[in-house]
C-alpha positions in Angstrom: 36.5 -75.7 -25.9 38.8 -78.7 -24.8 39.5 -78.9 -20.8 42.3 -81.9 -20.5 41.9 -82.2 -16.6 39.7 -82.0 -13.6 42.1 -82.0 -10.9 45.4 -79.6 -10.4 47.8 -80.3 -8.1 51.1 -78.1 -6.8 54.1 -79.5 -5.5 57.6 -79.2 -4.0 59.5 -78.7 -6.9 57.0 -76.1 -8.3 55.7 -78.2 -11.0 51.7 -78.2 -11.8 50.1 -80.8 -12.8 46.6 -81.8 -14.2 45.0 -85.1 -13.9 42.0 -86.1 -15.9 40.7 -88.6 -13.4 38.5 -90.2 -16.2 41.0 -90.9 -18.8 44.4 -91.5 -16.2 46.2 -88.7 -18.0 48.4 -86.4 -16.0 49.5 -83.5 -17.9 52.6 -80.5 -16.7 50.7 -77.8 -17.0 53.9 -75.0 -15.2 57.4 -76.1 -15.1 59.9 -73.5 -13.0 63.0 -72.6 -15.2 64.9 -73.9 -11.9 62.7 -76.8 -9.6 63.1 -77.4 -6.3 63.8 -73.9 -6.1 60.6 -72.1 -5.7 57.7 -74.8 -4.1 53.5 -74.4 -4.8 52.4 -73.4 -1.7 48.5 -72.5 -2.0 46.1 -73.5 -5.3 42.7 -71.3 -5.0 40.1 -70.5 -7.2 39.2 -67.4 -8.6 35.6 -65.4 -8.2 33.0 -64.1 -10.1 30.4 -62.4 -9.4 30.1 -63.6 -6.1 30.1 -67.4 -7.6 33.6 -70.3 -7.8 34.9 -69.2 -11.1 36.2 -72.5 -12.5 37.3 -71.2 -15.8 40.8 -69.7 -13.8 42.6 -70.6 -10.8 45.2 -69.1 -8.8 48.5 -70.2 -7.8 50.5 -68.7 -4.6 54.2 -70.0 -4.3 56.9 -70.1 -1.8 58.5 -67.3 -2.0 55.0 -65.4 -2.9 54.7 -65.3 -6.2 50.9 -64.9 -7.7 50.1 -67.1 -10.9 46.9 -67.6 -12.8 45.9 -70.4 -14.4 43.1 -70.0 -17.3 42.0 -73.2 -18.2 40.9 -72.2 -21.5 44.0 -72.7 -22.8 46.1 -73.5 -19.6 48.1 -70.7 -19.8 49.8 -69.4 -16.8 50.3 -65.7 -16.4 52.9 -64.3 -13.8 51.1 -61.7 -12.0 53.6 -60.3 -9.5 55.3 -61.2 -6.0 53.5 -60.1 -2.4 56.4 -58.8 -0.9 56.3 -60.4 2.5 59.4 -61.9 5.0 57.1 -65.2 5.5 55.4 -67.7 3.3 51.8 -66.9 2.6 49.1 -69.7 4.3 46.1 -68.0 2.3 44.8 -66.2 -0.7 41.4 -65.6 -2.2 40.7 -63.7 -5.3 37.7 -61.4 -4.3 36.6 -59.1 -6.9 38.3 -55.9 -9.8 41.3 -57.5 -9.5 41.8 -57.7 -5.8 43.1 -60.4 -3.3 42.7 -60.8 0.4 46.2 -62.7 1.6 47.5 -63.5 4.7 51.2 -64.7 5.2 52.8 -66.5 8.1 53.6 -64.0 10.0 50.5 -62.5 10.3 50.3 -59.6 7.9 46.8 -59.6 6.4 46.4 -57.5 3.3 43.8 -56.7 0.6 46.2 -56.4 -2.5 45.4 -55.1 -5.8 46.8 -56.0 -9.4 48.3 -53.1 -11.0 49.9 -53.3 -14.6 51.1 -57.0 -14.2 52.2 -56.5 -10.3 50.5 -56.4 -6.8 50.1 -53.0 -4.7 49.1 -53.6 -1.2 45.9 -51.5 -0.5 45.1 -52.2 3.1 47.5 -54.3 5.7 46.3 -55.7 9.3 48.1 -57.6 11.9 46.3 -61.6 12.6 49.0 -62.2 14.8 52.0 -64.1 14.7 52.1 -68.2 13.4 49.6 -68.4 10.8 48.8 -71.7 9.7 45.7 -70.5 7.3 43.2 -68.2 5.8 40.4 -69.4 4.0 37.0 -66.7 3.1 33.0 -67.8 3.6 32.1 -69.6 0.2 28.7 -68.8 1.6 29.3 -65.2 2.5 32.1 -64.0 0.5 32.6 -60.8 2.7 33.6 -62.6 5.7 37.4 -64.8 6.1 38.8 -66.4 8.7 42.3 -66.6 9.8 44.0 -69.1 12.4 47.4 -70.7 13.1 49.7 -71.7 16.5 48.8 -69.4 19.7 46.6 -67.9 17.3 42.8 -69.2 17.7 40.3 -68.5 15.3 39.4 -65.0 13.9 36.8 -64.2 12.0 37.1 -60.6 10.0 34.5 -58.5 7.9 36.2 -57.6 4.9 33.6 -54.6 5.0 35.1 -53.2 8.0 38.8 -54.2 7.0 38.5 -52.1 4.1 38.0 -48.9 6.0 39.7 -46.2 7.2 42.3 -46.9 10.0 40.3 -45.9 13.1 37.6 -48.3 12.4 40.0 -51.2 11.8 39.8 -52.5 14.9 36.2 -53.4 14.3 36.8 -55.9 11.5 37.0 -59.0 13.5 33.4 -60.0 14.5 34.9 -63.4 16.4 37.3 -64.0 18.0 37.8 -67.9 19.4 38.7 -68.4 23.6 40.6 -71.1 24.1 39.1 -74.1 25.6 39.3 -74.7 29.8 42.5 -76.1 31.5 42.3 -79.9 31.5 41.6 -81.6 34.8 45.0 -80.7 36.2 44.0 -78.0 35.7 46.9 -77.5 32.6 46.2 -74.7 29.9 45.4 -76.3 26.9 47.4 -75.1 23.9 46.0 -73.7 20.7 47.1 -74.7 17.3 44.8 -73.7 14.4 45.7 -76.3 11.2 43.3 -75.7 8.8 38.9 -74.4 9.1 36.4 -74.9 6.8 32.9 -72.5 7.0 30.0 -74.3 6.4 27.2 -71.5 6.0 26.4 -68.0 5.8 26.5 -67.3 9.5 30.1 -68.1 9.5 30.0 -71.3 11.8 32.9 -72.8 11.0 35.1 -76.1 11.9 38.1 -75.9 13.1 41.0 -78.6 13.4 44.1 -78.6 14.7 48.0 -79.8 15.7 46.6 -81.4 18.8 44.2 -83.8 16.9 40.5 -81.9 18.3 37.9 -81.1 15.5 35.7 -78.2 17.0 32.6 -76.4 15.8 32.2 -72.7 16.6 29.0 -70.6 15.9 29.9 -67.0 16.4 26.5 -65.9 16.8 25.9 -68.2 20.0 26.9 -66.1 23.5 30.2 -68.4 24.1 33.3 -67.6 22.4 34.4 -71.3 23.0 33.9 -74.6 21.0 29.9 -75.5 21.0 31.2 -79.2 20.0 34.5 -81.0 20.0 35.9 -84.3 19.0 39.1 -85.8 18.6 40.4 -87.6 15.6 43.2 -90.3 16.5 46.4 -89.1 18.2 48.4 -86.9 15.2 47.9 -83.2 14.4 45.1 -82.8 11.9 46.7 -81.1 8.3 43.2 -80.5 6.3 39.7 -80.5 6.6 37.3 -80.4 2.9 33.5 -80.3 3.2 31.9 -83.0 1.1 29.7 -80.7 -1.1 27.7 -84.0 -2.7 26.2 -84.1 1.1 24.7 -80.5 1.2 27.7 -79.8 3.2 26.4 -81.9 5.8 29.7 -84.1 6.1 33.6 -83.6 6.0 36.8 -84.9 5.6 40.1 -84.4 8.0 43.6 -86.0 7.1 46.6 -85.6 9.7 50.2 -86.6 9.5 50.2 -90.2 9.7 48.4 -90.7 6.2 45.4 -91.0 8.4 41.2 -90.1 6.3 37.6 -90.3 7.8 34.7 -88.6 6.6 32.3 -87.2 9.6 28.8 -86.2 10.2 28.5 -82.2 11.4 24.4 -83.2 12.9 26.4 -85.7 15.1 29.6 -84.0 16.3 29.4 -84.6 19.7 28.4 -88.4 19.2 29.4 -91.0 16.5 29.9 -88.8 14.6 32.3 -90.7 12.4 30.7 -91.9 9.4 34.0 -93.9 7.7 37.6 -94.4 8.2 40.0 -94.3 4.8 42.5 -97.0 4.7 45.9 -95.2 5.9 48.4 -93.9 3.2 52.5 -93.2 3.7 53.0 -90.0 4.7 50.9 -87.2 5.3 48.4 -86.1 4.3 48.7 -82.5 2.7 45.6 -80.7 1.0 42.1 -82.4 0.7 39.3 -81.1 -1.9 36.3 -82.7 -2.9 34.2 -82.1 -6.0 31.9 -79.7 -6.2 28.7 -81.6 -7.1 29.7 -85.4 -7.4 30.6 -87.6 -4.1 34.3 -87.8 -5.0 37.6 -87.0 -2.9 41.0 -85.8 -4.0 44.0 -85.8 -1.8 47.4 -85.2 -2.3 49.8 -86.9 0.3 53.8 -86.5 1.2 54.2 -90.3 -0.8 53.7 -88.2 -4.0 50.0 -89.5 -4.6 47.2 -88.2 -5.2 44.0 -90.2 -4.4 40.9 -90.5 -5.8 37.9 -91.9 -3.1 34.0 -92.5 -3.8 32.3 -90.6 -0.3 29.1 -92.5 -0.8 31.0 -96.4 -1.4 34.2 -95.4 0.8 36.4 -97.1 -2.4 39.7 -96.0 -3.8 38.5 -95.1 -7.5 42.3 -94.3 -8.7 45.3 -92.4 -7.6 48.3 -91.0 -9.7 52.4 -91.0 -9.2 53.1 -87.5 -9.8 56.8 -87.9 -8.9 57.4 -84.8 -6.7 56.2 -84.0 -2.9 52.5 -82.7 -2.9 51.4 -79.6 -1.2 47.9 -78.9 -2.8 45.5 -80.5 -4.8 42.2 -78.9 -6.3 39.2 -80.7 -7.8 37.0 -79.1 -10.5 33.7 -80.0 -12.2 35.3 -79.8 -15.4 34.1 -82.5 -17.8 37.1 -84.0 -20.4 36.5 -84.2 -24.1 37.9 -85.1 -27.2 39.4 -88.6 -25.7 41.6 -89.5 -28.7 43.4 -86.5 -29.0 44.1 -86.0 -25.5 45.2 -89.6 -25.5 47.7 -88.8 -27.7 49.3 -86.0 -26.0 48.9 -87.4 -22.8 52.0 -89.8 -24.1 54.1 -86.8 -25.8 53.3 -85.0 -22.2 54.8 -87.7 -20.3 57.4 -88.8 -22.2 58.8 -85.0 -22.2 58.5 -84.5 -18.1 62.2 -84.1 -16.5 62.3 -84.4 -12.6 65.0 -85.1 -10.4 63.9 -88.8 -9.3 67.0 -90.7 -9.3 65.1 -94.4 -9.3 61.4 -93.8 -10.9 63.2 -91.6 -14.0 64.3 -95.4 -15.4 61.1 -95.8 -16.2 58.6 -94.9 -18.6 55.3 -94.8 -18.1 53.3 -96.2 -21.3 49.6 -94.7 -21.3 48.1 -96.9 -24.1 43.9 -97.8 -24.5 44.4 -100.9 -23.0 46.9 -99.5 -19.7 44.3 -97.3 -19.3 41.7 -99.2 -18.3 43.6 -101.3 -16.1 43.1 -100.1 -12.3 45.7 -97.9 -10.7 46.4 -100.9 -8.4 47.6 -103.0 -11.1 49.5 -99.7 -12.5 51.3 -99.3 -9.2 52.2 -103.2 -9.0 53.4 -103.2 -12.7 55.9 -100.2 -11.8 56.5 -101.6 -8.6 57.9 -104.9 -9.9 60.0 -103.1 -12.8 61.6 -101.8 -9.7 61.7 -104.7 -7.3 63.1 -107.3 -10.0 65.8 -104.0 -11.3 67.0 -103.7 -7.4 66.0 -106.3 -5.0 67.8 -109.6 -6.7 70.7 -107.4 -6.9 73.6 -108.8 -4.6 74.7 -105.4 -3.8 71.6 -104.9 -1.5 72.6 -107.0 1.7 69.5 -106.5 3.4 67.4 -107.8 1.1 67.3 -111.7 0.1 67.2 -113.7 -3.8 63.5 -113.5 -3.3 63.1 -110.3 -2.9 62.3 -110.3 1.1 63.8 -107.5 3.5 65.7 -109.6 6.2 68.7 -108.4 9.3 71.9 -109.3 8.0 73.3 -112.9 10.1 76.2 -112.0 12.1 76.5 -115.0 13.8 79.4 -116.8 12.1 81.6 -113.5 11.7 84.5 -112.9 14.5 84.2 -109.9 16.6 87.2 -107.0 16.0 87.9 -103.8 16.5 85.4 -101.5 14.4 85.8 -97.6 14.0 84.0 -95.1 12.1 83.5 -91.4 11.9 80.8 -89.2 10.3 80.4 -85.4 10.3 77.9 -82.6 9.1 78.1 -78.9 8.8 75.6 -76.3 10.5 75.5 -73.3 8.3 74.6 -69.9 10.2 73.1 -67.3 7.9 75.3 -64.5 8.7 78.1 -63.4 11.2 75.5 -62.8 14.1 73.5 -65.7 14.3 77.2 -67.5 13.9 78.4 -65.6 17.0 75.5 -65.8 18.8 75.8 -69.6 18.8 79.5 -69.4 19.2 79.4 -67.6 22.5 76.9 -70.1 24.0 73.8 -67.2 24.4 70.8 -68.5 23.4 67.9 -68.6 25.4 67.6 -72.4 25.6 71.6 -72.6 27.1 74.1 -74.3 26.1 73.9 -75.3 22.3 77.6 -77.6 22.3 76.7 -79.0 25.2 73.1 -80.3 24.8 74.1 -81.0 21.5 76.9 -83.7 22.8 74.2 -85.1 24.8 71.9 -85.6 22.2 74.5 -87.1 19.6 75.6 -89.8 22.2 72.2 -90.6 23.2 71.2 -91.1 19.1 74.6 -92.9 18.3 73.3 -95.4 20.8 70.0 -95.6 19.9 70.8 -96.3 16.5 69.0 -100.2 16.4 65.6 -98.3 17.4 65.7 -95.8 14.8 67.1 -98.0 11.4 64.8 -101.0 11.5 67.8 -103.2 10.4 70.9 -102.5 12.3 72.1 -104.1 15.0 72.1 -103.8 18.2 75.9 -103.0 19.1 78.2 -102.7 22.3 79.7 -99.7 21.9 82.8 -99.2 23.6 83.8 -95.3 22.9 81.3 -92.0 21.5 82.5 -88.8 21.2 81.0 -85.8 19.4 83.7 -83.0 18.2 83.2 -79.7 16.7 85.5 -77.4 14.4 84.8 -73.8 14.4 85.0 -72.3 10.9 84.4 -68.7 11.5 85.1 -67.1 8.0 82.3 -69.8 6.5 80.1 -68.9 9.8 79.4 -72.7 10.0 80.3 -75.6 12.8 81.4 -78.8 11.5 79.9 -81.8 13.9 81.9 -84.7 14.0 81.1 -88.4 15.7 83.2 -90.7 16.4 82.2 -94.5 17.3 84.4 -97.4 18.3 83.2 -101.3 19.0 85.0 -104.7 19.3 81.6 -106.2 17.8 81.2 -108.4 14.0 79.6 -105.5 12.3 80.4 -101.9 11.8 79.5 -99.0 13.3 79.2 -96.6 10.2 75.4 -96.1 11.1 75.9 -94.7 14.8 78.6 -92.5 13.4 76.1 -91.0 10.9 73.1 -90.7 13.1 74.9 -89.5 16.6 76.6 -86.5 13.5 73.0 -86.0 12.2 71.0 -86.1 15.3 74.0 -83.5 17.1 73.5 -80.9 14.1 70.2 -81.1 14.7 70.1 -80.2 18.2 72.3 -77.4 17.5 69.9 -76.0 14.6 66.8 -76.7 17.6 68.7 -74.5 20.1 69.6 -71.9 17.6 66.3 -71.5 15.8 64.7 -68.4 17.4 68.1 -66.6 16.0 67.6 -67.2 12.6 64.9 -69.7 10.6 67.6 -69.8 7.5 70.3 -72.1 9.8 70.8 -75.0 7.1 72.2 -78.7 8.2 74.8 -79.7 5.4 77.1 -82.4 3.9 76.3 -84.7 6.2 78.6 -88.0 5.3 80.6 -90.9 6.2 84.7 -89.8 6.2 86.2 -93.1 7.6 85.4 -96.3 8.3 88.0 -98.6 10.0 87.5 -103.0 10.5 85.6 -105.7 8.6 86.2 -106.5 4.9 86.3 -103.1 3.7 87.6 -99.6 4.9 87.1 -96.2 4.0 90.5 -93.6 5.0 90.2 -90.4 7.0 89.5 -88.1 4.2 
């Protein structure tokens, strides 16, 4: 039996793909009919017997539809749709065909699979804001569940499964939140990610707020029996590094941020290494299950591969689509020279919306592939830098390829004018009228939305590294009602007497006001969509654009 890959990753546009680390392959192992429609939101493994089954895994989307994966023959089998008004934030496959999900809104449910489709067995309520379940890989009949206001649970699926009256006994633990700070200011609870790390259910948790905390549920306190803090940006993920007997971790946040930590010194140095930073953040962490090797999968549309016990960068792959999950595997990968081969037909046939990186076409040959991934990234890299950055279209960037501000100096300052707009799309006629008769609980959506596009327009040089800093002379933001569409079009207009336009206030004072309004209108309606938002006329300097 041939197994091409030992790492799966999910993404944004739905697309799965396997990597075989060893051999720099990547392989599209489920394409949607329609991507970007329907993102990956959860890769899991399956169970059996009471052990990781790595022969399937399973794949929880979006909008809640359950795939499985056999890697046999990589073939993905649609198994049905958990019919739920939120996103699920965990599933694990438990045994005769039955899951244990939890979605966002905290319905927890043991589901079953039933001729090709999922029948809910038993429902519970976690509470509202989950952020994640994950079960015991040391005692499979324990989970825990965790999210925003919503501090750590732990349930016995035991108890779960009975009747209604004794449901109220299925959670064993539950977390108290830490004490008010030294103002004596509660402390607020956001639950990320967890990770159990033996049978007695002690678990670590991390969370929005940047703490990493340890709770043993069979000490007497309900509270934290360790705590750290990781940097200053809310922690996403949290993997235990299984080549360490489970004796260390690893925690990624927001800002691209990776250490690996020491549980026997949590409430010391109990940082072992810091990763060199990546762009974006971090998403999903998993390490391998025997060897001391780290995959993550990070918002730049990488996914990395580290050495625990040398802290190096072994490789990392371009996978062309925002990453949500990655999963690492003990597979081993055989038959090189065939995979080789249809590695490059594999490639050669993927179609993703990437208007820059589709120009290009990545060559996986004997000799590319034992090149480093650095040297892979720089050769893409300059493909793209000598394609774009010579060209004289790009002002802000110079004949050598150098980002630079536009000089000003010698230009003559004259009247400047420019207007942007973007649409606010209400759901329905309800949330629409809701907004337009000024009642929602935060106040007055058109007026703190003004505010807040004034203030951007003229913050404009601390957002956009590049622009300048401008005088403005005249900012107002306008609305049209369009009742029939149930939408409000946001218009900005800017005026200077400056030597450069002001096309980039308009935009951002439009953007920033449409985003205010979705902000104050939220808790009406999660499906509010910002739209359209453009440029319509741009008056002064060499060139203008009419009022369209």
């Amino acid at each position: 039996m041939t197994i091409r890959f030992n790492v799966l990753a999910g993404s944004e546009s739905g697309i799965v793909k396997g990597i075989d680390t060893t051999n720099n392959g990547i392989y599209v192992i489920h394409k949607p009919a329609e991507t970007y429609i329907d993102a990956v939101a959860l890769l899991e493994w399956s169970l059996a017997n009471n052990e990781i089954d790595y022969m399937q895994a399973f794949i929880a989307t979006k909008k809640n539809n359950i795939l499985r994966l056999k890697f046999a023959d990589e073939s993905i089998q649609q198994i049905g749709t958990i019919n739920r008004s939120s996103p699920l934030r965990g599933l694990a496959y438990l045994d005769e065909d039955r899951f244990v999900t939890c979605s966002e809104n905290g319905v927890l449910s043991i589901d079953r699979i039933t001729k090709e489709s999922l029948v809910s067995e038993i429902e519970a309520n976690a509470g509202p804001d989950i952020s994640r379940l994950r079960i015991n890989p040391f005692n499979r009949t324990f989970l825990g569940t965790g999210g925003k206001e919503n501090d750590l649970k732990i349930w016995s699926i035991a108890e779960l499964m009975k009747n209604e009256k004794t449901k109220n006994k299925s959670v064993i633990f539950q977390a108290k939140n830490v004490r008010p700070n030294t103002v004596r200011l509660r402390m607020p609870v956001w639950v990320t990610d967890f990770q159990f790390i033996d049978e007695r259910n002690r678990c670590l948790v991390v969370t929005g707020h940047h703490q990493i905390r340890l709770y043993d549920p069979q000490s007497n306190a309900r509270r934290p029996v360790n705590e750290i803090e990781f940097e200053q940006y809310p922690i996403m993920s949290i993997a235990l590094l299984h080549s360490s007997n489970n004796e260390h971790f690893i925690v990624g946040n927001t800002q691209g941020e990776m250490a690996q930590f020491d549980i026997k010194r949590l409430s010391s140095s109990a940082i072992v290494h810091k990763y060199k930073g990546v762009i974006g953040s971090i998403r999903s962490i998993d390490t391998h299950p025997t060897l001391p090797l780290i995959a993550s999968a990070s918002i730049d549309q990488y996914v990395r591969i580290h050495n625990a016990d040398t802290y190096q960068q072994v490789s990392k792959f371009y996978l062309k689509s925002r990453l949500t999950s990655v999963l690492f595997s003990p597979h081993s990968i055989s038959n090189r020279e065939e995979q080789q081969e249809k590695n490059v037909e594999t490639i050669n046939k993927e179609i993703e919306n990437d208007e820059v990186w589709s120009q290009f076409k990545r060559k996986l040959t004997k000799e590319s592939s034992d090149k480093s991934s650095s040297k892979r990234f720089s050769f893409v890299f300059n493909h793209f830098h000598n394609l774009y950055a010579y060209s004289s279209t790009f002002s802000h960037i110079t004949s050598d390829g150098n980002i630079t501000m536009v000089d000003i100096g010698h230009k003559a300052s004259s009247p400047r004018r420019a207007i942007a707009e973007a649409i606010v799309k209400f759901p329905n006629s309800d949330t629409y009228q809701s907004y337009f008769n000024v009642t929602t609980k935060k106040g007055d959506a058109r007026l703190c939305s003004k505010i807040a596009g004034i203030l951007a327009a003229k913050r404009t040089s601390d957002l956009i590294p590049l622009c300048h800093q401008l005088p403005l002379s005249h900012i107002d933001i306008e609305y049209e009602h369009r009742h029939e569409e149930n939408e409000v079009l946001v218009r900005c207009i800017c005026s200077t007497n400056y030597q450069t336009g002001v096309e980039m206030e308009a935009i951002v004072g439009a953007t920033i006001a449409a985003v205010t309004i979705y902000d104050m209108c939220k808790a009406l309606s999660k499906s509010i969509e910002i739209r359209n938002i453009r440029l319509i006329e741009k008056i002064g300097g060499k060139s203008s654009i009419p009022l369209k």
